[in-house]
C-alpha positions in Angstrom: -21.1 -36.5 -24.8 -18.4 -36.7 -22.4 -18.6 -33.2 -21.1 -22.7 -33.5 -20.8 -21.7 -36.8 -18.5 -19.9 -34.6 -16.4 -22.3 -32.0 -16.8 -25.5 -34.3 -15.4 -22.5 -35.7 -12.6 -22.2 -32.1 -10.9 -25.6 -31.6 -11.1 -26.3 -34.8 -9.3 -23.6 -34.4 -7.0 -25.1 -30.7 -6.1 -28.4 -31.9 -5.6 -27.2 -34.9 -3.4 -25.4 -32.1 -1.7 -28.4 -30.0 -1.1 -30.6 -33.0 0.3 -28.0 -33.9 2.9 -27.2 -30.0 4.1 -31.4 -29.9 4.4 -31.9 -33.1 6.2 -28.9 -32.0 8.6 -30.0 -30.0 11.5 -27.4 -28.5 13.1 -27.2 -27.2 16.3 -30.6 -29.7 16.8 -34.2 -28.2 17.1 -33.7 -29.2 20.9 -30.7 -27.4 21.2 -32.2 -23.9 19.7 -35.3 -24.2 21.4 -33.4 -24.3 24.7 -31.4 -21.7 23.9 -34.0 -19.3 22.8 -36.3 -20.1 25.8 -33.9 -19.4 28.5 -32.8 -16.4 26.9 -37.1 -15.4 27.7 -36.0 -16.5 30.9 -33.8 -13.9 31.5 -36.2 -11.0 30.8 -39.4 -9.6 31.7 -41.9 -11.2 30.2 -44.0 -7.6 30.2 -40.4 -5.6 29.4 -39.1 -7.9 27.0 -36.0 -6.7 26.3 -33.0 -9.6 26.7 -28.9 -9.2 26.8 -28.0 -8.6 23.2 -31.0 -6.9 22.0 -31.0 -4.3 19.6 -34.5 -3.0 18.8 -36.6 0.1 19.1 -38.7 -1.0 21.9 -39.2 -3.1 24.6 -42.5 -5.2 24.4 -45.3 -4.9 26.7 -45.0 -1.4 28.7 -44.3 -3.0 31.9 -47.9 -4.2 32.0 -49.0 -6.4 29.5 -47.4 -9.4 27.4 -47.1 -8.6 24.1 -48.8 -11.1 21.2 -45.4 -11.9 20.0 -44.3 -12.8 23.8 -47.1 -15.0 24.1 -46.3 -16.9 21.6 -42.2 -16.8 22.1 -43.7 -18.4 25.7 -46.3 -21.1 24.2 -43.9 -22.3 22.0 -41.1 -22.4 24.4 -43.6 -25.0 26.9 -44.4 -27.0 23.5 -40.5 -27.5 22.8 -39.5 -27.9 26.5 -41.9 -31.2 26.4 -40.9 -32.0 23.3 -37.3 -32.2 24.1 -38.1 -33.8 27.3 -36.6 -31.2 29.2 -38.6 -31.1 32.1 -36.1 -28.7 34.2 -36.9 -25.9 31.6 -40.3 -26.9 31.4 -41.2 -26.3 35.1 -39.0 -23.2 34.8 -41.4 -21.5 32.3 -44.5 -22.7 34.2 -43.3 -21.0 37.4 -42.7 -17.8 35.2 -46.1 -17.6 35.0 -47.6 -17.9 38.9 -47.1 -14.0 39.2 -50.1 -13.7 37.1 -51.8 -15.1 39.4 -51.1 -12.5 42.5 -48.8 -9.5 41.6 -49.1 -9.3 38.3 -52.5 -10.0 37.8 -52.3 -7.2 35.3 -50.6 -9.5 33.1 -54.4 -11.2 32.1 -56.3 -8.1 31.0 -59.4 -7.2 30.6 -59.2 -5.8 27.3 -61.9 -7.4 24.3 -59.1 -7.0 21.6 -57.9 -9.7 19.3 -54.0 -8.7 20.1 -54.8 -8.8 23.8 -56.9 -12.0 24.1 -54.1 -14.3 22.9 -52.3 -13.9 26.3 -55.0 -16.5 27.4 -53.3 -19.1 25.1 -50.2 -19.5 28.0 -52.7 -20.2 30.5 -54.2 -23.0 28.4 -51.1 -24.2 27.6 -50.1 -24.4 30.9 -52.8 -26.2 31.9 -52.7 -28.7 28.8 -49.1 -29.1 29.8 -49.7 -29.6 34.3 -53.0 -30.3 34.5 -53.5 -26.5 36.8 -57.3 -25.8 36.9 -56.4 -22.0 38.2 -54.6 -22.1 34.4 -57.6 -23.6 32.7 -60.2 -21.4 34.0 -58.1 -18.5 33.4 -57.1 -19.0 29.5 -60.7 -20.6 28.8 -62.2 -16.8 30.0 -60.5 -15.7 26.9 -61.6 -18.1 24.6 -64.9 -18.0 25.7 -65.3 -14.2 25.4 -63.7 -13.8 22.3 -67.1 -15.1 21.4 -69.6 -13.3 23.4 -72.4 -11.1 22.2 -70.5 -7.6 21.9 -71.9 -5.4 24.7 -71.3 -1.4 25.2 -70.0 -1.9 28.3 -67.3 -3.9 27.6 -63.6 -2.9 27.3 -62.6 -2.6 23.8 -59.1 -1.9 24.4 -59.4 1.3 22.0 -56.8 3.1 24.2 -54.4 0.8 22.7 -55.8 0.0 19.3 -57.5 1.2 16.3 -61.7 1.7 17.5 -64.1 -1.0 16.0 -67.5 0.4 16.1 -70.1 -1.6 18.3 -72.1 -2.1 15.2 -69.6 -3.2 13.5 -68.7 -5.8 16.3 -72.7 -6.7 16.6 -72.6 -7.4 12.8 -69.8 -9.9 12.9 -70.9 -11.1 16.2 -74.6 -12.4 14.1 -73.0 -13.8 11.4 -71.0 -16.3 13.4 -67.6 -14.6 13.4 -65.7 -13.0 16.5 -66.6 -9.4 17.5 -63.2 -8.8 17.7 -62.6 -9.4 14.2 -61.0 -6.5 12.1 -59.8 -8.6 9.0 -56.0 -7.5 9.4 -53.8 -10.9 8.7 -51.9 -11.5 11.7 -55.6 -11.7 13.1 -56.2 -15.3 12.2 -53.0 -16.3 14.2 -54.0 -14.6 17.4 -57.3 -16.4 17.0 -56.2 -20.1 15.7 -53.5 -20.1 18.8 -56.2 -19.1 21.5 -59.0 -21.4 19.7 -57.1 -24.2 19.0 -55.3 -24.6 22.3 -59.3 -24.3 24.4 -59.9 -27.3 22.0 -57.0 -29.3 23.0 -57.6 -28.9 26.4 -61.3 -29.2 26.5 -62.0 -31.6 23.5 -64.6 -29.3 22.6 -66.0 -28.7 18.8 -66.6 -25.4 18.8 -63.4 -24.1 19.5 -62.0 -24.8 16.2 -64.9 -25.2 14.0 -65.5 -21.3 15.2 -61.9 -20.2 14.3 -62.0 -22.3 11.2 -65.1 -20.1 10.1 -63.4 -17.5 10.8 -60.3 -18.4 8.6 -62.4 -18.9 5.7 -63.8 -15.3 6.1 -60.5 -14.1 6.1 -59.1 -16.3 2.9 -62.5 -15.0 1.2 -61.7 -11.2 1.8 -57.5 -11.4 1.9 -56.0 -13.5 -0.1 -54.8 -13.0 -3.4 -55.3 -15.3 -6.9 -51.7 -16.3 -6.5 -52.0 -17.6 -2.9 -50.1 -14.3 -1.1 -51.8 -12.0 0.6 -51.4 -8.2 0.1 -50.5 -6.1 3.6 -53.9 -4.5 3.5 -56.6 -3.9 0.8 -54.9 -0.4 -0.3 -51.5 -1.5 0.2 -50.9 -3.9 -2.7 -47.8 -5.7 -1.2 -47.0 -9.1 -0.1 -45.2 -8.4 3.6 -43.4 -10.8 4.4 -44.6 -11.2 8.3 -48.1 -10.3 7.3 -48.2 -12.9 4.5 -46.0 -16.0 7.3 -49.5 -15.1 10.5 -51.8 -16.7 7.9 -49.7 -19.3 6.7 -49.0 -20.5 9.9 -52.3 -20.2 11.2 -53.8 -22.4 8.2 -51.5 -24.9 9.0 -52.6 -24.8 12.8 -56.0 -25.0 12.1 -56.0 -27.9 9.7 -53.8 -30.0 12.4 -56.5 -29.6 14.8 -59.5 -29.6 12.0 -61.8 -32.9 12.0 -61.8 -34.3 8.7 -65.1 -33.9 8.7 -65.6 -30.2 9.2 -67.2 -28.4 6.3 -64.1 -25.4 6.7 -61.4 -28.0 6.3 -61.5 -28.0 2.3 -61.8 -24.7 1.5 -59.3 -24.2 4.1 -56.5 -27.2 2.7 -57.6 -25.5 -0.8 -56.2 -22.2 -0.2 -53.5 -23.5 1.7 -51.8 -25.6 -0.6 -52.1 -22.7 -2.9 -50.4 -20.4 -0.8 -47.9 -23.0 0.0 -47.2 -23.4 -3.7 -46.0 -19.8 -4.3 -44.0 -19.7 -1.1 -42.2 -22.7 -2.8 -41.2 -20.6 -6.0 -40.4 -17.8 -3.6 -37.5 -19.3 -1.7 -34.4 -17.8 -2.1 -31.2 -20.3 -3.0 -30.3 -19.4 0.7 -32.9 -20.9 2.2 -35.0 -17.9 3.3 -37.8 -15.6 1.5 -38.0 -11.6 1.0 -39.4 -8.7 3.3 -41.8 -8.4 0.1 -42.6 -12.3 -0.5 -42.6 -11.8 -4.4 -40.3 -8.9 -5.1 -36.4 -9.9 -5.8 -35.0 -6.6 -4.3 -36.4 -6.7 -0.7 -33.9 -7.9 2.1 -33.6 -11.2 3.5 -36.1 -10.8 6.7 -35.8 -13.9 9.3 -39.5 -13.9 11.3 -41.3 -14.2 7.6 -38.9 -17.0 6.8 -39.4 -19.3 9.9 -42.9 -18.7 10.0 -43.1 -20.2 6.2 -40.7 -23.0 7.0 -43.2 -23.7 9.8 -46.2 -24.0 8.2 -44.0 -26.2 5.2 -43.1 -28.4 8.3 -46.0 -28.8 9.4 -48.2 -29.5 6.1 -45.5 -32.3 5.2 -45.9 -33.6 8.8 -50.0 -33.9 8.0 -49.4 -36.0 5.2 -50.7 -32.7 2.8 -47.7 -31.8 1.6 -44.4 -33.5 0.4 -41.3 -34.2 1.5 -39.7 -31.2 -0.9 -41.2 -28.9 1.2 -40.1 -30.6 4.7 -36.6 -30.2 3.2 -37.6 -26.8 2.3 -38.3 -26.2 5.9 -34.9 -27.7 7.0 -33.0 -25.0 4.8 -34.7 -22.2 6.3 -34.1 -23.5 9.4 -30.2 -23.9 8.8 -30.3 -20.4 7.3 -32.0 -19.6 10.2 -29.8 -20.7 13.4 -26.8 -19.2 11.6 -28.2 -16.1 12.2 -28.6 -16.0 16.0 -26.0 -14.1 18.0 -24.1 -15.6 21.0 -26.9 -15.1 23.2 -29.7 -16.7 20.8 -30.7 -13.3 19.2 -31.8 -13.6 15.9 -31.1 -10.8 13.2 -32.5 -9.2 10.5 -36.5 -9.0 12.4 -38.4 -6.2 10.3 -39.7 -4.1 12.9 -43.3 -3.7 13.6 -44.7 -2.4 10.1 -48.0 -0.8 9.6 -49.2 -0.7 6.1 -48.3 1.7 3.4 -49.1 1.7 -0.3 -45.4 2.5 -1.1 -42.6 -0.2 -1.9 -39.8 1.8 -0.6 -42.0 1.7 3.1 -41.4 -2.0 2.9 -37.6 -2.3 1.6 -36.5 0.3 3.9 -37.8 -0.7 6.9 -35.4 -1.2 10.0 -34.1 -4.9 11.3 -34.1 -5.4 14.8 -31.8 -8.0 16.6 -33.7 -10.7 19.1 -37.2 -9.0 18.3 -39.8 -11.4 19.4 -41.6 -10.9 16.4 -38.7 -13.5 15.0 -37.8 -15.5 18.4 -41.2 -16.8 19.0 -41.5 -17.9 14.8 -38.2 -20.5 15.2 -39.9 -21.8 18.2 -42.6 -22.6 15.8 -40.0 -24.4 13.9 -38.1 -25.8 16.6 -41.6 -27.4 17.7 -42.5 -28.6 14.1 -39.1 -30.4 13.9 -38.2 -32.1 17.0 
C-alpha cells in the first residue's frame, strides 16, 4: 500500500508540475510578439527575407505580399495594441503608407483567394486608426471577393492554378465566393478578410457569407475523425493544411452571432476537430507534420496554429480550460524554438499535395518562414 502511496504522490506531484509549467508563460506573449514584429520590421514586406533566415525563398517577388506576410503583419497590429505598445503600433502602420504611392503594386488587382487577403492589413489598419484611405482600400477586397464573376476580370491564373469561369459562375449562384477552389488554407484567407470588413463595418454579411462558406468547406473536407486530409486524393492529415481550418473555425465563431444558422454546424465540427487535436498532442507540447501519424517530425507553424484555435475556443467559453493549458504548452514549446533574432525552426516548407507519406515526412524545415511567424502571432494575440 505504501509504495502505491508513493506511486499516486509522484503522479500528483507531476501533474501539479505540468499545470504550473503550462500556466507559466515565459518570455510573456508581449515580449514574443514584439520580438517577432520588429524582426518584420526589418525586411521587406514584398522580399520577406529577415537576418537569420534560412529558407528556400524569399516571399512575395519583390511585388506582392505574400498570404503568410499578411497575416505575420495583421497579427503583429492586433498584439502591438494588445500589449499597449503604441510605439511599435504606429511603426507597423507607417510600414504600410507606401502602398499608398510607390508601392501601389502591393494592393493588386488579382480576383484570387491567396491574393485578396492583402486587403485584411488595410482593414486592420483602419479598425486600429480610424484611416478612411485604409477602409476603402481593404473593403474593395472584401467586397469583390463577392462579385458576380465576370470574363474580364483578372483571375490571377499567371500565378495560380486556372478556375474555369463556369466554374466561378456556379459558386458565385449558389451563395459562395467565385474565388472558391475548396483547398483548406482557403477558409483562412477568407474568414481573416470577411471577418475583419465586419469589425470594421458592423455589417452582417461579412461573416454570415464566410460562415457559409465554412460550412461548404467542412461538408466537402473534413474527415469522420475531425482532421482533414491534404486534398481528396492525398489521404493525409498535413499538419499546416489541417491548423488554416482550425484556426479559421475558431475565427469565425468569435465573430458569429449566436443567432446565425452556420454557427452550429460550424461549433459542431469544431469541437470535433478540437477533440482529436487533443489526443494528437505530443508529451512536448507540439503535434506532427502528419497530425495522426507518430513518425512525422515535430513541425512548429501546425502547432501554433492548433494551440491558437485551443486558446481561443477556451477563451469563448466552448472549450475548457485543459485545452487553454494545452495552448500554453505549445506555446512554451514554441518560444524555445526561436533563434536569437526571433526565427522560429522547424517551418515545413510550402507543400503541395501528394498521395505519398514519405512526400510529407521528408519534406524540408525552414528557419523564420512566415508560414510559422505569423501562426505564434496568432497565439501571442490569443494569450495576452
Amino acid at each position: 500500500m505504501k509504495t502505491i502511496g508513493k506511486v499516486l504522490m509522484v503522479l500528483i506531484l507531476f501533474i501539479s508540475n505540468m499545470a504550473m509549467a503550462a500556466s507559466s508563460l515565459s518570455p510573456t506573449p508581449a515580449e514574443v510578439s514584439a520580438k517577432l514584429s520588429e524582426l518584420f520590421l526589418t525586411t521587406d514586406p514584398d522580399l520577406y527575407k529577415p537576418i537569420g533566415y534560412k529558407a528556400p525563398k524569399a516571399y512575395g517577388g519583390g511585388q506582392l505580399i505574400h498570404y503568410s506576410v499578411v497575416s505575420l503583419w495583421v497579427n503583429a497590429l492586433e498584439c502591438a495594441r494588445l500589449s499597449n505598445n503604441s510605439e511599435l503600433e504606429k511603426r507597423l502602420v507607417a510600414a504600410f503608407e507606401p502602398a499608398y504611392n510607390e508601392k501601389k503594386i502591393w494592393m493588386n488587382n488579382y480576383r484570387h483567394v491567396d491574393l485578396s487577403i492583402v486587403g485584411a492589413i488595410a482593414i486592420e489598419i483602419y479598425i486600429l486608426t480610424g484611416d478612411e484611405r485604409a477602409k476603402a482600400l481593404g473593403l474593395r477586397y472584401a467586397d469583390r471577393q463577392w462579385e458576380e464573376p465576370k470574363e474580364d476580370c483578372d483571375w490571377g491564373d499567371k500565378w495560380y492554378e486556372k478556375i474555369t469561369l463556369e466554374e466561378r459562375r456556379e459558386n458565385w449562384g449558389k451563395g459562395y465566393s467565385p474565388e472558391t477552389r475548396l483547398w483548406i488554407d482557403d477558409m483562412y484567407m477568407i474568414s481573416v478578410l470577411q471577418g475583419l470588413a465586419y469589425r470594421a463595418t458592423n455589417d452582417r454579411k461579412y461573416i454570415e457569407r464566410s460562415a457559409k462558406e465554412m460550412c461548404l468547406y467542412l461538408k466537402r473536407l473534413q474527415r469522420e475523425d475531425g482532421l482533414f486530409n491534404h486534398a481528396p486524393s492525398a489521404p493525409f492529415a498535413w499538419g499546416r493544411g489541417n491548423g488554416w481550418m482550425a484556426a479559421a473555425m475558431a475565427m469565425n465563431l468569435a465573430l458569429l452571432p449566436k443567432d446565425s444558422e452556420w454557427r452550429e454546424p460550424i461549433l459542431a465540427d469544431y469541437i470535433k476537430m478540437m477533440k482529436a487535436l487533443k489526443e494528437k498532442q505530443r508529451p512536448n507540447g507540439l503535434w506532427g507534420q502528419i497530425v495522426d501519424d507518430e513518425e512525422s517530425y515535430d513541425e512548429t507553424s501546425a502547432s501554433a496554429m492548433f494551440a491558437y484555435a485551443f486558446a481561443e475556443g477556451a477563451k469563448a467559453g466552448v472549450l475548457d480550460d485543459e485545452y487553454l493549458a494545452a495552448a500554453k504548452r505549445a506555446y512554451n514549446a514554441l518560444v524555445a524554438r526561436l533563434d536569437e533574432y526571433g526565427n522560429i525552426s522547424d517551418v515545413c516548407v510550402g507543400t503541395g499535395w501528394k498521395n505519398d507519406r514519405h512526400h510529407y515526412l521528408t519534406r524540408p524545415r525552414a528557419n523564420g518562414d512566415p508560414h510559422g511567424q505569423a501562426p505564434l502571432l496568432w497565439l501571442c494575440k490569443a494569450l495576452l
